[in-house]
N, C-alpha and C positions, 0 to 999 in steps of 0.2 A: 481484436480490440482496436486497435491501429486503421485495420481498415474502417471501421463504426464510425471511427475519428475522422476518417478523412473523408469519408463519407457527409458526415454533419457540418464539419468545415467546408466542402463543399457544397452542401445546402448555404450555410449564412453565406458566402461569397456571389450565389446565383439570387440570393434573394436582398443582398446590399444594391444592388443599382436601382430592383424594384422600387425598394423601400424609399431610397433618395426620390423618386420619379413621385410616388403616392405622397411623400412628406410634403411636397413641393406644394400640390392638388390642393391638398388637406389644409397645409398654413394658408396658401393663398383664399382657400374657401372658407375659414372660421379664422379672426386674428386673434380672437382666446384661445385656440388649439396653438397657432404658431405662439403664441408668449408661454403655452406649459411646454410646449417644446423645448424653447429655448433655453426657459429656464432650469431642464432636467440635463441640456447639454451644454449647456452654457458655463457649470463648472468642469467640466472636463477638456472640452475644445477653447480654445481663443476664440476662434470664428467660426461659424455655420461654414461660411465659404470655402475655409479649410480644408471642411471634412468634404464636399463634394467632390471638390477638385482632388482632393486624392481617392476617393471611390472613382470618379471618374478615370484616372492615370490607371489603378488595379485594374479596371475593366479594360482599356486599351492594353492592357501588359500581357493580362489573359485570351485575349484575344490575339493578338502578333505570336504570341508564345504557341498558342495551339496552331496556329495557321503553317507556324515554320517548321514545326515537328511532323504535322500531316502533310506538308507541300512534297514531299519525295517518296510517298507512301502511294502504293497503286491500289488500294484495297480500300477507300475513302467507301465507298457505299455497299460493299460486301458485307461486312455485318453492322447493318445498319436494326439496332434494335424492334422485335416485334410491339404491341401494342402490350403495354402492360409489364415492360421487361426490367423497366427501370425500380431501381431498390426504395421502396416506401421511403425510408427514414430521410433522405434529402428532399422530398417531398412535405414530409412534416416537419419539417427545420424551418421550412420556405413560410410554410404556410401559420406556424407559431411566431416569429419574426413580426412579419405581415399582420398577424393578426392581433399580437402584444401591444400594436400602437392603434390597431381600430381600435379595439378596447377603450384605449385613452381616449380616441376623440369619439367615441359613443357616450364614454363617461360627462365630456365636454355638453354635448350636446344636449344630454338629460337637464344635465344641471342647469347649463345658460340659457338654453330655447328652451326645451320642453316646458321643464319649471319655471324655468326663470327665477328660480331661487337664489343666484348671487349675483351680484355687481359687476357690472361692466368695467371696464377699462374708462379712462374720466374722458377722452376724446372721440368716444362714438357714443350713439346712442340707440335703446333697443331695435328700433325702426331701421337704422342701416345694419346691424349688426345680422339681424332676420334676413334680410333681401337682396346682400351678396352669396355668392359661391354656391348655386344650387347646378352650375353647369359644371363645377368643376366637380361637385359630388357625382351628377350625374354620369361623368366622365369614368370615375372611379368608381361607381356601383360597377357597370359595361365592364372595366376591364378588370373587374372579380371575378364575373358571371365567365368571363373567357378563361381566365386563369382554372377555376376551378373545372370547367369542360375537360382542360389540356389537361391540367394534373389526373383527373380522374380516368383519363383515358392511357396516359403513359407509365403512372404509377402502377404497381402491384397492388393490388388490394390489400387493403390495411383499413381494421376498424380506428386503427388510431389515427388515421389519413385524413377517414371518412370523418369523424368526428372533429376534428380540427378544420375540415376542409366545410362542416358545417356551422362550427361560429365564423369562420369566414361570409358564411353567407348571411346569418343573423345578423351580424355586424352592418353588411351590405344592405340589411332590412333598413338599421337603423340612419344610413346614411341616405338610401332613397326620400326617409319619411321627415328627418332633416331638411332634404332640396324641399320635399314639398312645400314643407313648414315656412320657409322661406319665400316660396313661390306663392304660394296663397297670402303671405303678407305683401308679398311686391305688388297683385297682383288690386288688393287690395288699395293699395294706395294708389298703382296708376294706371289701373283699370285691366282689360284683358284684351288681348291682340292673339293676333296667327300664332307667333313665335311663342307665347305663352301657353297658350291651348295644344299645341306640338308638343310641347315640352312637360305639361301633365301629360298626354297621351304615351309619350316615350316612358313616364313615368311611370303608369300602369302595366305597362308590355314588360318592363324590366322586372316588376316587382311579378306579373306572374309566370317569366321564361323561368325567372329564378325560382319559385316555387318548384317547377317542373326539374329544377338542377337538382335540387334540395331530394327529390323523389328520388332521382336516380341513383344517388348514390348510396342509397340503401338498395334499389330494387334494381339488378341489373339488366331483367328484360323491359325496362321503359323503353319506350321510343321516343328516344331524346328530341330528336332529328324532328321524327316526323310532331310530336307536341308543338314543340319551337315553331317550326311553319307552321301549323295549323292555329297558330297561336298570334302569330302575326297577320295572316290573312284574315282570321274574325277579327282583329281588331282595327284592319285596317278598312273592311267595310262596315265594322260599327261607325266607323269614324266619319264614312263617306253619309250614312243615313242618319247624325246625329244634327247635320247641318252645322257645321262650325261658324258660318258665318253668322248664323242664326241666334247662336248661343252668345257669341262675343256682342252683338247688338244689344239683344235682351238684357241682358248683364251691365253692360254699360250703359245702358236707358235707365234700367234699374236705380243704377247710382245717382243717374241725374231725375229722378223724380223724389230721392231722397235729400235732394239739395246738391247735393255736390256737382258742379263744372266737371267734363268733360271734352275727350277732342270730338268732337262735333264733326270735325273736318273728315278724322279716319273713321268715324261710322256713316256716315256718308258713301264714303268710298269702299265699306265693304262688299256691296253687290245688292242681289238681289234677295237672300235669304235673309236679309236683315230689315229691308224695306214697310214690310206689314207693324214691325213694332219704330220704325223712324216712324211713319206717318200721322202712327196712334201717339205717338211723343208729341210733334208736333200740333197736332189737334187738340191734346191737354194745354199745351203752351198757348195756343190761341197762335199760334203762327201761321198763317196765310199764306200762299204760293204768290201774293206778290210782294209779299218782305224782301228787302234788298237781303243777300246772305251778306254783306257787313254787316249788318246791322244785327245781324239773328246771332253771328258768332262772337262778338263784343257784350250781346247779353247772355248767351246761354253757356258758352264755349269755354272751355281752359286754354286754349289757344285764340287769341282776341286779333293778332296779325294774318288779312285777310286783305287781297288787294284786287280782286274781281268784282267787278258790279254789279253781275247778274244776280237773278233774285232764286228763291228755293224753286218755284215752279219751272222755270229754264233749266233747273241743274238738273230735278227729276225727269225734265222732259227727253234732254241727252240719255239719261236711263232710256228711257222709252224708246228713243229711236235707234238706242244699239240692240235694244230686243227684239223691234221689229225689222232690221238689216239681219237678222240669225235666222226670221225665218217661222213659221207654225210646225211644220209639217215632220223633215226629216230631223230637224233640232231641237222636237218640240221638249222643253222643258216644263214642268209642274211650279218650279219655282218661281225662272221668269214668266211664265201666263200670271201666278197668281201677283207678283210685283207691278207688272203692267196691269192689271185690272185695277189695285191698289192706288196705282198716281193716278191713273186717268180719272176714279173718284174722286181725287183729291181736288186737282187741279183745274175738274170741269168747272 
């Protein structure tokens, strides 16, 4: 019994720093999560600050403490535990801890984004509330996905492990589909770029390595390993033949023939795979290659400060002659031929 004890007490001790590092992610990414925080610790501590800075001093204490007691010991990596050797129950301590406060901000999230069924806080409002903190979810789905690989691998097999170690990942569902939720409203409001389009992509890849964790830990002959890579490479040449540049154009052409201003400027500057739906924009608009581009970005543009004189046909034409400096033959691109076929109609 005693050891049980010291056992579990050593679970909550390995999983207090976690917990501070997630709490951190979590409040900075939803500030409804950090106010039911506060308000469920805020009668027990003075200060939040309090409490880190002494989890923080415990973690240095335990660390200097084991360092001094193995520093004169010659036997450091002689029994160094097999795969599997470590005793479940500090594993499910870790992972109840951990998971008793997703819970609360799954609970958060149904209620304030999902539904949206209560009230915000009186000094934001639903639009910023949606379109922070989907990197720092993002950050913290990632370091579930790795936590529950290491525990599954180091822990003894335990259905009460596995089971725990699997609302960890549910949890982890519902924090992925949070970022999204957020990301599709940012994205919504200011349109879609590189970094945005990355960032769904990492977000599909997480949500299905994690499916494959989710597998494993009922099935122990998965090939974790080999899924996960194979999992990465389809999705990283899905990603090369779905034309991202393509997509970000389209999308934000889209918005602007619904009315709404756009940067003009960064679709422009996407490249080539976006060029066939600039052109066909511009030919809706009646824009002629020898409109001054001041003059096109002050009417069409969410960005109106524009300090070059040159007209759209010069800008295209630079397109064109960085395509023809690359070359037909050994560089031949499908993209750029079909780009340069595209201005040269335009601007003939």
């Amino acid at each position: 019994m005693l050891k049980l004890n010291f056992i579990i007490l050593l679970g909550c001790v390995i999983a207090l720093p976690i917990l501070v590092i997630v709490l951190n992610l979590l409040s900075s990414a939803d500030p409804v999560f950090a106010k039911v925080i506060k308000d469920i610790f805020g009668k027990l501590f003075f200060s939040w600050d309090i409490v880190k800075i002494v989890l923080f001093a415990a973690v240095i204490f335990l660390f200097v403490y084991g360092f001094i007691v193995k520093a004169g010991r010659r036997d450091l990596g002689a029994n160094a535990p097999k795969e599997g050797q470590y005793n479940a129950v500090t594993g499910i301590t870790i992972t109840i801890v951990l998971t008793a406060f997703y819970l609360i901000f799954a609970v958060v999230q149904i209620v304030y984004l999902f539904m949206n069924s209560a009230g915000l806080p009186d000094d934001m409002t639903y639009a910023e509330y949606a379109r922070q903190g989907f990197f720092q979810l993002l950050f913290v789905a990632v370091v579930n996905v790795c936590m529950v690989l290491i525990f599954s691998a180091i822990f003894r097999k335990s259905l009460v492990l596995n089971v725990s170690l699997l609302m960890m990942c549910i949890c982890t569902y519902i924090m992925i589909a949070s970022s999204a939720v957020r990301l599709s409203m940012y994205i919504a409001e200011y349109d879609l770029t590189y970094l945005r389009i990355n960032t769904i992509w990492a977000l599909i890849v997480t949500s299905i390595v994690m499916l494959g964790v989710i597998i494993s830990l009922f099935w122990r002959n998965m090939p974790l390993f080999r899924y996960i890579f194979m999992t990465v490479l389809v999705m990283f040449a899905l990603y090369a033949f779905i034309r991202p540049g393509a997509v970000i154009t389209k999308y934000n052409i889209s918005q602007a023939h619904s009315g709404k201003k756009i940067d003009l400027e960064y679709v422009m500057d996407i490249g080539n795979d976006g060029v066939p739906y600039l052109i066909d924009y511009f030919r809706t608009k009646d824009i002629t290659p020898e409109m001054v581009m001041e003059e096109v970005m002050s009417k069409y543009s969410e960005d109106t400060y524009y300090w070059r004189d040159d007209t759209v046909g010069e800008r295209l034409e630079k397109m064109l002659e960085e395509n023809d400096d690359k070359g037909y033959i050994r560089s031949f691109n499908f993209s750029r031929y079909r780009a340069s076929k595209t201005i040269e109609d335009y601007i003939k």
